[in-house]
C-alpha positions as CSV (number, residue, x, y, z in Angstrom):
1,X,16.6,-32.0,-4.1
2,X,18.8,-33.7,-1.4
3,X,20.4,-30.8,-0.4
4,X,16.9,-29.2,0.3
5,X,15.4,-32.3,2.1
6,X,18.9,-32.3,3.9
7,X,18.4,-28.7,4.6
8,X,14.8,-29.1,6.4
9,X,15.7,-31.8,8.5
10,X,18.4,-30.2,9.9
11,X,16.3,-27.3,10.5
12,X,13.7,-29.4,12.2
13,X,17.0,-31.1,14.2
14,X,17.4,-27.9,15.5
15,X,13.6,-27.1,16.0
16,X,13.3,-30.0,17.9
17,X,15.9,-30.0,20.5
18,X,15.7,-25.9,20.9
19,X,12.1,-25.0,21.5
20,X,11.4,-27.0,24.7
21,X,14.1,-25.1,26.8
22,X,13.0,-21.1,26.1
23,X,9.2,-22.5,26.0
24,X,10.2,-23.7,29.7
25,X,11.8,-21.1,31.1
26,X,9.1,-18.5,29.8
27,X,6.8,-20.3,32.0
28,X,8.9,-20.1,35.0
29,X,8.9,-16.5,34.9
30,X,5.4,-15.6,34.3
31,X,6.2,-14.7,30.2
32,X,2.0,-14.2,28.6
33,X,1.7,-16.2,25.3
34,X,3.1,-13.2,23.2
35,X,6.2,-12.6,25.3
36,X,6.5,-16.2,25.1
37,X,7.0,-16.2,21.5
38,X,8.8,-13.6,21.4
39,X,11.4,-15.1,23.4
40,X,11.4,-18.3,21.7
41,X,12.1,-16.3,18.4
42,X,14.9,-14.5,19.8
43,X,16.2,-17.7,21.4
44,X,16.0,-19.1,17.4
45,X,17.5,-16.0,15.9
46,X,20.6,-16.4,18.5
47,X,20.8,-20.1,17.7
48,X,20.1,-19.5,14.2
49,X,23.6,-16.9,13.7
50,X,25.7,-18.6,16.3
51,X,25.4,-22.1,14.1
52,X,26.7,-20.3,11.1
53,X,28.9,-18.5,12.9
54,X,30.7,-21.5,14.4
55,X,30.6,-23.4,10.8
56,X,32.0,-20.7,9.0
57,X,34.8,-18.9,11.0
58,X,34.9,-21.2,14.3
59,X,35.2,-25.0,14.5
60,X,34.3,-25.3,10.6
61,X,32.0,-28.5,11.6
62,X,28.2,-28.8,10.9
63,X,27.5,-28.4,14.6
64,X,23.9,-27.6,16.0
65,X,24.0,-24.6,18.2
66,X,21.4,-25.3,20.9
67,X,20.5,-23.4,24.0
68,X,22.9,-24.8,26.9
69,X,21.5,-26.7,29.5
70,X,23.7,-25.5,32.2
71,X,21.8,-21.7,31.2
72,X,18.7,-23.6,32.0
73,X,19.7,-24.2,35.2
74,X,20.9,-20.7,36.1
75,X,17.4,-19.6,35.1
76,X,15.6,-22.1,36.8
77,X,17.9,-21.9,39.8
78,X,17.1,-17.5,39.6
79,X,12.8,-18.1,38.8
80,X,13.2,-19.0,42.4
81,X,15.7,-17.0,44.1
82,X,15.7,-13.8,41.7
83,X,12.7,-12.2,43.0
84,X,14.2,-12.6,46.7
85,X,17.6,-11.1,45.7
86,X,17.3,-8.6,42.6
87,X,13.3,-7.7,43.4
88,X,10.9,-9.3,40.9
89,X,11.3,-11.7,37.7
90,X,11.7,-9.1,35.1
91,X,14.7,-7.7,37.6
92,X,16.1,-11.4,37.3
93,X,15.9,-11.3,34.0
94,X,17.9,-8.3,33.6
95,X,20.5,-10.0,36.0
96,X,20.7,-12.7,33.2
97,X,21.4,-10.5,30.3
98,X,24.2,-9.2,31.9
99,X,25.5,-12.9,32.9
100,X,25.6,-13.6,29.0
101,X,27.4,-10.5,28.0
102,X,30.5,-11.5,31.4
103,X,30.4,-14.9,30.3
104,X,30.5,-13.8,26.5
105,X,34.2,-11.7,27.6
106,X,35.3,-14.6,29.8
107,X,35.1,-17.1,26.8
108,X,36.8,-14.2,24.4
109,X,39.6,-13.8,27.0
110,X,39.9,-17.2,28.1
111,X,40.4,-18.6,23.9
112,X,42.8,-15.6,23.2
113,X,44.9,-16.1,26.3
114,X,44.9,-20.3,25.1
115,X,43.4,-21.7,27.8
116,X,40.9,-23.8,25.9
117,X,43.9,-25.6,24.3
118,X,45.2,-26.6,27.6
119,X,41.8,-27.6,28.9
120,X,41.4,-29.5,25.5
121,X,44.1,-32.5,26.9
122,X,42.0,-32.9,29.8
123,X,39.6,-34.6,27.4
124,X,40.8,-37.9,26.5
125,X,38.7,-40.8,24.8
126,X,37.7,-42.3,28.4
127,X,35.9,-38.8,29.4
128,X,34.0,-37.8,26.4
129,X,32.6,-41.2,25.9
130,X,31.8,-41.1,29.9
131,X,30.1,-37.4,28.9
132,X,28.1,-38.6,26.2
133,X,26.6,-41.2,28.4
134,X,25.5,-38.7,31.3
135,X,24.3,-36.4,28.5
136,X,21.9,-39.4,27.6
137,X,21.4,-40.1,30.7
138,X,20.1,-36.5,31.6
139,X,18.1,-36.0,28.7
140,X,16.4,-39.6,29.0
141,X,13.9,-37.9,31.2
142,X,13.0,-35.6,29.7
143,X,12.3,-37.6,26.6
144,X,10.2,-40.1,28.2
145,X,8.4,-37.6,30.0
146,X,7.5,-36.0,27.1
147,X,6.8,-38.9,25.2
148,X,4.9,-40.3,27.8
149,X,2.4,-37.3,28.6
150,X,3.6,-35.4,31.1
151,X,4.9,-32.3,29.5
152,X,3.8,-29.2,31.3
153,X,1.0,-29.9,33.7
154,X,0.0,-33.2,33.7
155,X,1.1,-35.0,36.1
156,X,-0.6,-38.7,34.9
157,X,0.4,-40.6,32.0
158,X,-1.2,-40.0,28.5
159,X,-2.1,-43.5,26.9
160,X,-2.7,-42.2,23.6
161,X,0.4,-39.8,23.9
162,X,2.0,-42.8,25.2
163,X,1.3,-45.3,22.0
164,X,1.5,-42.9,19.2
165,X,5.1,-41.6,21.0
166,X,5.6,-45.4,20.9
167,X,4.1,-45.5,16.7
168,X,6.6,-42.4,15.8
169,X,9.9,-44.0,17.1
170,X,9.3,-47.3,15.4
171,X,8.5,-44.8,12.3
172,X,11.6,-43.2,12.5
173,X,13.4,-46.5,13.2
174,X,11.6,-47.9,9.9
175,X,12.6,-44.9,7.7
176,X,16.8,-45.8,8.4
177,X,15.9,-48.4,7.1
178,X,14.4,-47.1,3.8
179,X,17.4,-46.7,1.3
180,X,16.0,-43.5,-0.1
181,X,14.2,-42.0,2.9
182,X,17.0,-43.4,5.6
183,X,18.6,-40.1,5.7
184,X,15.7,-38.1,5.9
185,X,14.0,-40.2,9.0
186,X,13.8,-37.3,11.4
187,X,12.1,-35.2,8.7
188,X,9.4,-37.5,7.5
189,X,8.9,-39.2,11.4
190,X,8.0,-35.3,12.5
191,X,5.5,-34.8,9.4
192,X,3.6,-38.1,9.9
193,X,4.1,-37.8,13.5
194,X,2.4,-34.3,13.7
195,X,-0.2,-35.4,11.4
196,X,-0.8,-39.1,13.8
197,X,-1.3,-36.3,16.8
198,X,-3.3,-33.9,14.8
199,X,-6.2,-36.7,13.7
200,X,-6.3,-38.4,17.2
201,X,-6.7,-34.4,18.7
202,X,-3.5,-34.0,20.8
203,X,-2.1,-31.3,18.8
204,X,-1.2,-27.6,20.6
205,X,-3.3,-25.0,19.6
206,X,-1.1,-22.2,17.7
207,X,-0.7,-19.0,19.6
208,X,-2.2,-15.5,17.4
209,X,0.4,-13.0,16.9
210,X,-0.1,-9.4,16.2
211,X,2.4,-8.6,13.4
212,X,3.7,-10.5,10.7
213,X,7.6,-10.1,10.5
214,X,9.4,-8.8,13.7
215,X,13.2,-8.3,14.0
216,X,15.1,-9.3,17.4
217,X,14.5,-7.0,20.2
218,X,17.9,-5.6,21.8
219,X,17.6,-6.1,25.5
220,X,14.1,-6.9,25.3
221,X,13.9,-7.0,29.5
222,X,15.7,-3.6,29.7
223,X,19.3,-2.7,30.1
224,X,21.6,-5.1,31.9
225,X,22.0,-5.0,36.0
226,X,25.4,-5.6,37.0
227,X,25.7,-7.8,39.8
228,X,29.1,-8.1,41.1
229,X,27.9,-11.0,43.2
230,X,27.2,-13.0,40.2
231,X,30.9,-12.9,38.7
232,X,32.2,-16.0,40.2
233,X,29.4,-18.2,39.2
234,X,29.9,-16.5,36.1
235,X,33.3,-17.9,35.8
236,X,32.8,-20.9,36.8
237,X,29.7,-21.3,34.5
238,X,31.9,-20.5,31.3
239,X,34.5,-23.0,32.5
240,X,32.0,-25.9,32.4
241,X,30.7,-24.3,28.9
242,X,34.0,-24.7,27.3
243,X,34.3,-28.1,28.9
244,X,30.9,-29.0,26.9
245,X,32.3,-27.2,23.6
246,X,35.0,-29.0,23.5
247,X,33.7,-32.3,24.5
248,X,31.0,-32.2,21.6
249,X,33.9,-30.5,18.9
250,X,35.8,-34.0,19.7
251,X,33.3,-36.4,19.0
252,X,31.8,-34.9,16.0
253,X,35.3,-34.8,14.3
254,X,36.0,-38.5,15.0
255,X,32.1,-38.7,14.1
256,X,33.0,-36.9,10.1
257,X,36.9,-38.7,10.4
258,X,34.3,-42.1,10.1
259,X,32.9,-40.8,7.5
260,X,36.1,-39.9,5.6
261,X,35.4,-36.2,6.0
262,X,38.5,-34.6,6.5
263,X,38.3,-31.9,9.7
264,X,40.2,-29.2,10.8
265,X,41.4,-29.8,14.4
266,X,43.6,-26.9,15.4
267,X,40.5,-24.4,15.1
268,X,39.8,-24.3,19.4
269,X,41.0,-20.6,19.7
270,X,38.8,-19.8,17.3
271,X,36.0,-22.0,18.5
272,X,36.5,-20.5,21.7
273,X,36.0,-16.6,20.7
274,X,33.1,-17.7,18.5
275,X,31.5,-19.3,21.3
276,X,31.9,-16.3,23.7
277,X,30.2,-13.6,20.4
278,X,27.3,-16.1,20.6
279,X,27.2,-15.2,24.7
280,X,27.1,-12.2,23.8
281,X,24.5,-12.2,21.0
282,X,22.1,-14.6,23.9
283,X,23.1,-10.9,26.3
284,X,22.4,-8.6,23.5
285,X,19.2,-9.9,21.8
286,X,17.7,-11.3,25.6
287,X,17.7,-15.0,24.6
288,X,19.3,-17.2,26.3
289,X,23.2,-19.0,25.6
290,X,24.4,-21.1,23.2
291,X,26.6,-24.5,23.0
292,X,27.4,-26.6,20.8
293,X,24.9,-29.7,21.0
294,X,26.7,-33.2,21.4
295,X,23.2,-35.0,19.4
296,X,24.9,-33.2,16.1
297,X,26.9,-36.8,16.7
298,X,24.3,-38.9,16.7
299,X,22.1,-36.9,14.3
300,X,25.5,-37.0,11.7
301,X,25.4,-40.9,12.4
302,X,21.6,-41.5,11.8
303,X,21.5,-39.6,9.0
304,X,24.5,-39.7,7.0
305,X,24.6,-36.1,6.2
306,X,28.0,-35.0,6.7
307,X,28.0,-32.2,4.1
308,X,28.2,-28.7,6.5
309,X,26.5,-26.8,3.3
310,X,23.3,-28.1,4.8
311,X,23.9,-27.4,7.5
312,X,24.8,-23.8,7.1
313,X,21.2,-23.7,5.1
314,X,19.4,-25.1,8.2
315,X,20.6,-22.5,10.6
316,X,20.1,-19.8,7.7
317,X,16.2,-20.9,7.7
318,X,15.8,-21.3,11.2
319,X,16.7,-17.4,11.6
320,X,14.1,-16.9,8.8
321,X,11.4,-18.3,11.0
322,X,12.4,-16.6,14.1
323,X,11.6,-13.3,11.7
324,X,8.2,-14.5,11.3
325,X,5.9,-14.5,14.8
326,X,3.4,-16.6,12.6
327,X,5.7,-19.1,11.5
328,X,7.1,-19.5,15.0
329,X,4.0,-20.0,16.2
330,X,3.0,-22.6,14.2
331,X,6.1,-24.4,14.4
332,X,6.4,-24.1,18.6
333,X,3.2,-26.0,18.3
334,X,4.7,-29.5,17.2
335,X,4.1,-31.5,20.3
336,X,6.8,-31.6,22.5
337,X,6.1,-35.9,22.8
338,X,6.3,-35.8,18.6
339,X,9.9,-33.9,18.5
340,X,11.4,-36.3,21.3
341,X,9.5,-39.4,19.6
342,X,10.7,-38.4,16.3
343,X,14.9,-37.8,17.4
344,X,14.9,-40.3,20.1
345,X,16.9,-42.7,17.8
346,X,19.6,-40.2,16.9
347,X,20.2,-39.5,20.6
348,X,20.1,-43.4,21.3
349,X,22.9,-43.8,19.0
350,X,25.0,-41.9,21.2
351,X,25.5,-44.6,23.6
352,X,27.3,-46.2,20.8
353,X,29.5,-43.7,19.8
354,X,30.1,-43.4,23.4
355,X,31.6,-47.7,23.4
356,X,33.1,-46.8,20.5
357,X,35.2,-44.2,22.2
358,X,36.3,-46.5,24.9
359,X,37.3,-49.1,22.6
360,X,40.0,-47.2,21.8
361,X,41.9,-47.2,25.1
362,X,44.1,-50.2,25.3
363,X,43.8,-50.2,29.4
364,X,40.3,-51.2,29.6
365,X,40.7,-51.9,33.6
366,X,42.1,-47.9,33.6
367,X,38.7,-47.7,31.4
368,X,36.2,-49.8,33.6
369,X,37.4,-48.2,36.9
370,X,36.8,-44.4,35.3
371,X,33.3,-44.9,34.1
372,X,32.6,-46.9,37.3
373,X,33.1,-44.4,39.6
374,X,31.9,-41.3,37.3
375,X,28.4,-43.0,36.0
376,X,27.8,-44.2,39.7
377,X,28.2,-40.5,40.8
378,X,26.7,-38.5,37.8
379,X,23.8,-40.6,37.4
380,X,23.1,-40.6,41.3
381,X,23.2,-36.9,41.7
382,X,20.1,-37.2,38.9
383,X,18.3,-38.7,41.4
384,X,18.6,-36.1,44.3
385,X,15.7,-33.2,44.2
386,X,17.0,-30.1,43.2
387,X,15.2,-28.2,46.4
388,X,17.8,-30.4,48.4
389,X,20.4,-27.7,47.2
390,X,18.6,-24.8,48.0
391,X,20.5,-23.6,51.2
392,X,23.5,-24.3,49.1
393,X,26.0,-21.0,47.1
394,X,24.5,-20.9,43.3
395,X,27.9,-21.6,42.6
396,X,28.0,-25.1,44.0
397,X,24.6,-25.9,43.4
398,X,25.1,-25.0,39.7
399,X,27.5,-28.3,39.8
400,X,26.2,-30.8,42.5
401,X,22.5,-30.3,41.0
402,X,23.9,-31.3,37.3
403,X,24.6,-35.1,36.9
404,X,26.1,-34.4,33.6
405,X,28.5,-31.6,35.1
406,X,29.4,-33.5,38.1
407,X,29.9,-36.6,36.8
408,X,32.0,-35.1,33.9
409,X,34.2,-33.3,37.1
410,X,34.8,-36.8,38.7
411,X,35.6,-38.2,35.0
412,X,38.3,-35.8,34.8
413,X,39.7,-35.9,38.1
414,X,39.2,-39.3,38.9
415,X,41.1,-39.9,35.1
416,X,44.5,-38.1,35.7
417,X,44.4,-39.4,39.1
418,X,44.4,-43.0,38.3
419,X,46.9,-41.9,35.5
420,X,49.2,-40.3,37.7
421,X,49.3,-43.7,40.1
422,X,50.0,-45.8,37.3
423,X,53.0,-43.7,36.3
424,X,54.6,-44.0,39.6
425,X,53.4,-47.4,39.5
426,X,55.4,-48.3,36.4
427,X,58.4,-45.8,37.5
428,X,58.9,-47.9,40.7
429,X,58.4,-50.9,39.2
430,X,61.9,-50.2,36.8
């Protein structure tokens, strides 16, 4: 029975934290309400396999596969600039597919060549626990947007949405605490939350489908359009998508090492071709790309569940709903304020796992000057409107309009500069 409650909530994990983005970007480009679901199921299918594939032949770790937010930029960067350069939004999104499959190779080549390995020492303690910060720091908005109303068009604060948001997360927050339930908190917090939204009359109405069960279309936007014009950002794209893989690989092992799980850590080739077939499958199937979710962290920490069989269940029945328009109807049409109400704690916890990772460094004034200088820039870039970057290359703008990629760039450089000094430093000093 635990493995089946276990199961579910993992399922709904993933639910949760993947359904906003392809919702989102269907929006942006015009999608009707049956394309939209459509895309969300293909999105689910692709997230669905590349999970699996990952725990079984890649990083071997019970790792949600989400869809990446750096991909979310690229198409919300494109809703504006695609019809202007390829023609129309359907012509964008054919530009896109073909992004996937380059960026799919690039991984495959760039893990068989061993590149990831070398980008892998790049990543000490200091700069994933810096990462996990901006990542919360990012995805605070969105959360208390959501939770406070103003998910799609409003643009004024929901009082109800805002109290029963409020009602779910001390929920969830209660059921940690219960010793039979604890690990089951995000499970239970989205049934009774649902429910809570359902009698006070804020719940989404659920989209009518035509057909029953629907396999995955191939190219569902048409064939691909090469763009040579894209490669570069391409490139440089993938390079920050490793960056997060490995990043969120590295704290969910020291996550499971906590937990006396024992983890395989010289798996990153493999990590790294598996990540590029799940490009690929986003290309092939017209979803959009995967990466590994750094939440799987905090979700492992709230809830205890370490086992990867699961897991590996979870992703299995999340493909089995993206089969099913019905199904994937009704279950886009959990509030978006209940899902961020109902996981807010998990992705709270990552702040801690972030401390945790800087207690570990014995130089805490290397330490305090790193996430000094990375948080101030990272977190003010957050700030700045993302129109401000529209006379800017897609290339640089794909950087200087993410806080959590910037600020990750300054971690790292600022890091092995500071080290560098200090070596000379101590060099000169003998």
């Amino acid at each position: 029975m635990s493995v089946i409650f276990s199961s579910l909530q993992w399922a709904l994990f993933i639910l949760m934290s993947s359904v906003v983005i392809p919702v989102a970007i269907a929006s942006s480009y015009g999608l009707d309400a049956i394309s939209t679901v459509e895309f969300v199921q293909r999105t689910l299918f692709v997230l669905g396999i590349a999970g699996i594939l990952q725990a079984l032949f890649g990083h071997r770790l019970p790792v949600q596969e989400g869809p990446a937010g750096l991909w979310w930029g690229v198409f919300s960067l494109y809703a504006g600039l695609g019809s202007v350069l390829f023609g129309s939004q359907l012509e964008t999104l054919r530009v896109l597919q073909y992004a996937f499959l380059l960026s799919g190779v690039i991984f495959i080549v760039l893990s068989v060549l061993g590149l990831v390995k070398k980008l892998a020492r790049l990543f000490t303690p200091t700069v994933v626990g810096i990462y996990l910060i901006l990542m919360v720091a990012q995805l605070s908005g969105s959360f208390l947007q959501g939770m406070f109303g103003l998910s799609g068009d409003s643009k004024v604060v929901d009082g109800k949405v805002l109290l029963l948001s409020f009602i779910i997360v001390i929920l969830s927050y209660g059921f940690m605490k219960l010793p039979r339930v604890g690990h089951y908190s995000v499970l239970f917090s989205i049934i009774f939350g649902w429910i809570l939204f359902a009698v006070f009359g804020l719940s989404k109405p659920v989209t009518m489908v035509n057909s029953f069960i629907k396999l995955p279309e191939v190219f569902a936007f048409g064939s691909p359009r090469i763009e040579a014009n894209m490669i570069i950002m391409v490139i440089f794209i993938t390079l920050l998508l490793l960056a997060n893989m490995l990043a969120t690989v590295s704290v969910v092992q020291q996550v499971l090492e906590c937990h006396h799980v024992p983890v395989e850590k010289d798996r990153l080739k493999q990590t790294g071709i598996i990540s590029g077939i799940n490009q690929l499958l986003a290309g092939f199937f017209s979803a959009i790309g995967a990466v590994p979710v750094s939440g799987s962290a905090g979700f492992i920490e709230t809830s205890k569940i370490t086992s990867k069989k699961p897991f590996i269940i979870g992703s299995l029945l999340i493909v089995a709903i993206s089969l099913f328009p019905p199904v994937t109807s009704f279950v886009a049409a959990i509030p978006e304020a209940v899902g961020y109400a109902a996981i807010f704690p998990v992705f709270a916890s990552i702040i801690s796992l972030a401390l945790q990772e800087f207690e570990g460094v014995e130089n805490k004034g290397h330490v305090f000057q790193v996430v000094g200088i990375s948080l101030f820039a990272g977190i003010g870039v957050m700030f700045i409107p993302s129109q401000a970057f529209s006379a800017m290359p897609p290339t640089l703008v794909s950087v200087l309009s993410n806080g959590l990629v910037f600020g990750a760039i300054i971690a790292v450089i600022t890091e092995a500069v500071l080290t560098k000094m200090e070596k000379k430093q101590g060099e000169t000093a003998k």
